[in-house]
C-alpha positions as CSV (number, residue, x, y, z in Angstrom):
1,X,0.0,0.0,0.0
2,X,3.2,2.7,1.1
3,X,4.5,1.7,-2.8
4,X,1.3,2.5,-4.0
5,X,1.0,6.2,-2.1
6,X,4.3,7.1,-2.7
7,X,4.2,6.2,-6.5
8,X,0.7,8.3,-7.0
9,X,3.0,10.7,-4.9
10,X,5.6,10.6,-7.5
11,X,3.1,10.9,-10.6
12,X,0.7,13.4,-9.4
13,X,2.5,15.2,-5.9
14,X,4.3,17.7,-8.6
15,X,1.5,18.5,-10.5
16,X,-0.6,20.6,-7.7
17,X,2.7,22.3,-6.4
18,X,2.4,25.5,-5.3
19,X,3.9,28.1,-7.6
20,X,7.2,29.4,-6.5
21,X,6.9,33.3,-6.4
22,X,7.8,35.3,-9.7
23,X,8.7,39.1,-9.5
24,X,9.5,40.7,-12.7
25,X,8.8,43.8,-14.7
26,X,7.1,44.6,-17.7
27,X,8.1,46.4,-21.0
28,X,6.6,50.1,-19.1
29,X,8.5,49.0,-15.9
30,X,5.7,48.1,-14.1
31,X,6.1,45.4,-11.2
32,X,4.1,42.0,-11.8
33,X,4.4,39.2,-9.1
34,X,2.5,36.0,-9.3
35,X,1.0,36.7,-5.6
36,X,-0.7,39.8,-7.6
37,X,-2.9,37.3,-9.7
38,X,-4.3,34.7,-6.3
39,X,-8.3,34.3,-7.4
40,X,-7.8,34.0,-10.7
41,X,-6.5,31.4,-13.1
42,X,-3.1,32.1,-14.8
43,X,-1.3,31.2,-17.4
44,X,2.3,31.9,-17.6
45,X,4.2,31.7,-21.1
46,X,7.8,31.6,-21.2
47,X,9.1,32.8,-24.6
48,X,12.0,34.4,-26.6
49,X,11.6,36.7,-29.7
50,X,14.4,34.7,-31.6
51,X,12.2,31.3,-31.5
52,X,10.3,30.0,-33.8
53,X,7.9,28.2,-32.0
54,X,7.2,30.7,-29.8
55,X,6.0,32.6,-33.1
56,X,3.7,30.1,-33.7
57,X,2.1,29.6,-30.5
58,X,1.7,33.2,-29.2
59,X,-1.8,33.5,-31.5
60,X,-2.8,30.7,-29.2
61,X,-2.5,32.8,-26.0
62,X,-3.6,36.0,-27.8
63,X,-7.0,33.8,-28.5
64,X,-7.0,32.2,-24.7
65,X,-6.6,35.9,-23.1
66,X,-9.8,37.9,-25.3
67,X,-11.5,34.8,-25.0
68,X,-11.5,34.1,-21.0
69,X,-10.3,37.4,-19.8
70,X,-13.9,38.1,-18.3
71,X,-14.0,34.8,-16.7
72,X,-10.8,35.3,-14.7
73,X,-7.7,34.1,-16.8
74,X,-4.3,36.3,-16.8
75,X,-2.4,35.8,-19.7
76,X,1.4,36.4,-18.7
77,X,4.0,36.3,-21.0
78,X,7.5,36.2,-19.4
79,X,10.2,36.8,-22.0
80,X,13.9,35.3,-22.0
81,X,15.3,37.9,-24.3
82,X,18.8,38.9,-22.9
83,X,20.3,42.3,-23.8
84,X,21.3,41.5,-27.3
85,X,17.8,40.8,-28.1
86,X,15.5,42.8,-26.0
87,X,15.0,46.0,-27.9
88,X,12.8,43.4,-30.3
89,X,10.3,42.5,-27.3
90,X,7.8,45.6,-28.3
91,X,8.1,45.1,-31.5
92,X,7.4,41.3,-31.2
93,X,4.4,42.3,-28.6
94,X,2.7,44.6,-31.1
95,X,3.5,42.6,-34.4
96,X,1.1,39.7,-32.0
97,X,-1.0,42.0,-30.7
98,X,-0.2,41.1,-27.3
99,X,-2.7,43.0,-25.0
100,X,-1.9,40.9,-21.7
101,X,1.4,41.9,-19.7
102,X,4.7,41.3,-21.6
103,X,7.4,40.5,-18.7
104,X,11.1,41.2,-19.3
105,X,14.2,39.5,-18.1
106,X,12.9,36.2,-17.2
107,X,15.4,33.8,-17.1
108,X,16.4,29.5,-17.7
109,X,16.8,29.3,-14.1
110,X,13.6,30.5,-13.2
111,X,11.9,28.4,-15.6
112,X,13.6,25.5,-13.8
113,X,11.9,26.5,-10.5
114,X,8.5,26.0,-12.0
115,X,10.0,22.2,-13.3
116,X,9.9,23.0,-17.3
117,X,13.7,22.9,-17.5
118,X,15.3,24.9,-20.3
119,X,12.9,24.2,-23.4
120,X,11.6,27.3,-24.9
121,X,8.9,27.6,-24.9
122,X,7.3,26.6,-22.2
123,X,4.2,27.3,-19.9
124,X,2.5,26.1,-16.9
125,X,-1.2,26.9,-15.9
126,X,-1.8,27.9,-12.2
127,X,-5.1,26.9,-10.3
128,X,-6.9,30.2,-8.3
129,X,-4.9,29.3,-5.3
130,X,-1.3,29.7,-7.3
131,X,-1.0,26.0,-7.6
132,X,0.9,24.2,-10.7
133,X,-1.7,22.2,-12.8
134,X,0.2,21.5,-15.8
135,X,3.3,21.9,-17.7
136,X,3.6,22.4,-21.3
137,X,7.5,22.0,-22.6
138,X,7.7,22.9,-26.3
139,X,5.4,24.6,-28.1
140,X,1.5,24.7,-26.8
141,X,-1.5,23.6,-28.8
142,X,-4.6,25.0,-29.1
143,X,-7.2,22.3,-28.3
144,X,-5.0,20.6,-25.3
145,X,-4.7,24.4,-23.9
146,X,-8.6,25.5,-24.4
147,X,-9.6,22.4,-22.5
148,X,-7.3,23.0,-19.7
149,X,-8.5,26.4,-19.4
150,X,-12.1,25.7,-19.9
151,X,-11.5,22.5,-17.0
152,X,-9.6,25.4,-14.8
153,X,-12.5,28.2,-15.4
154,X,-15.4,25.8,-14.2
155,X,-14.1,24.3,-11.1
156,X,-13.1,28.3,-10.5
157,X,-16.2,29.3,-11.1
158,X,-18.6,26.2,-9.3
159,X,-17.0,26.8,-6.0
160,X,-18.7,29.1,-3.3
């Protein structure tokens, strides 16, 4: 029975981790922490400008932030552009008409304190409580994403 606990332990104890805390700025210079967004549903987006796949998922997120905006997802977008590459960050958030907050100077290690590792991009949805309830390494896709969402949304929104 103790094998049994400790292997549903191993499969499922990571997935409804808390969050560790994030602090960084956006592209005004305006202060965003993870702690800001408790009661409501997030989903943070690690991302470069220089990657490809990144390109191709962003529409996804742009899509997931007008769609359930009203019902209580933030759409975070936490950039690992380093100083040779950050003067494109504006340009990249316009050219995907990102209206959600674009964070700067997120880095590989902090990635790794949310378990995705170095793979960019990644994401990881957070329950209303700033717990981790999934992990996307590599690029996200839309139908996987909009059920997660719509799953996240529901229990958010059926309890008192």
């Amino acid at each position: 029975m103790m094998r049994y606990l400790l292997a549903l332990t191993l499969l499922f104890g990571t997935a409804f981790a808390q969050a560790p805390e994030l602090v960084l700025k956006d592209t005004q210079g305006a202060v965003h922490t993870l702690s800001d967004y408790r009661g409501k549903v997030v989903l943070l987006n690690f991302w470069a400008t220089w990657c490809t796949p990144c390109k191709r998922e962003m529409p996804i997120f742009v899509e997931a932030d007008k769609r359930y905006r009203d019902q209580g997802l933030i759409v975070l977008a936490a950039s690992l552009d380093d100083a040779t590459t950050r003067m494109h960050v504006p340009r990249f958030a316009h050219a995907h008409h990102m209206t959600f907050p674009v964070l700067v100077d997120a880095t590989v290690e902090m990635m790794k304190h949310f378990g995705l590792g170095d793979t960019v991009p990644s994401t990881v949805l957070l329950d209303e409580q700033g717990n981790i309830v999934d992990r996307i390494v590599g690029q996200a896709h839309k139908k996987a994403l909009t059920s997660q969402i719509d799953e996240l949304l529901t229990k958010k929104q059926s309890r008192p």
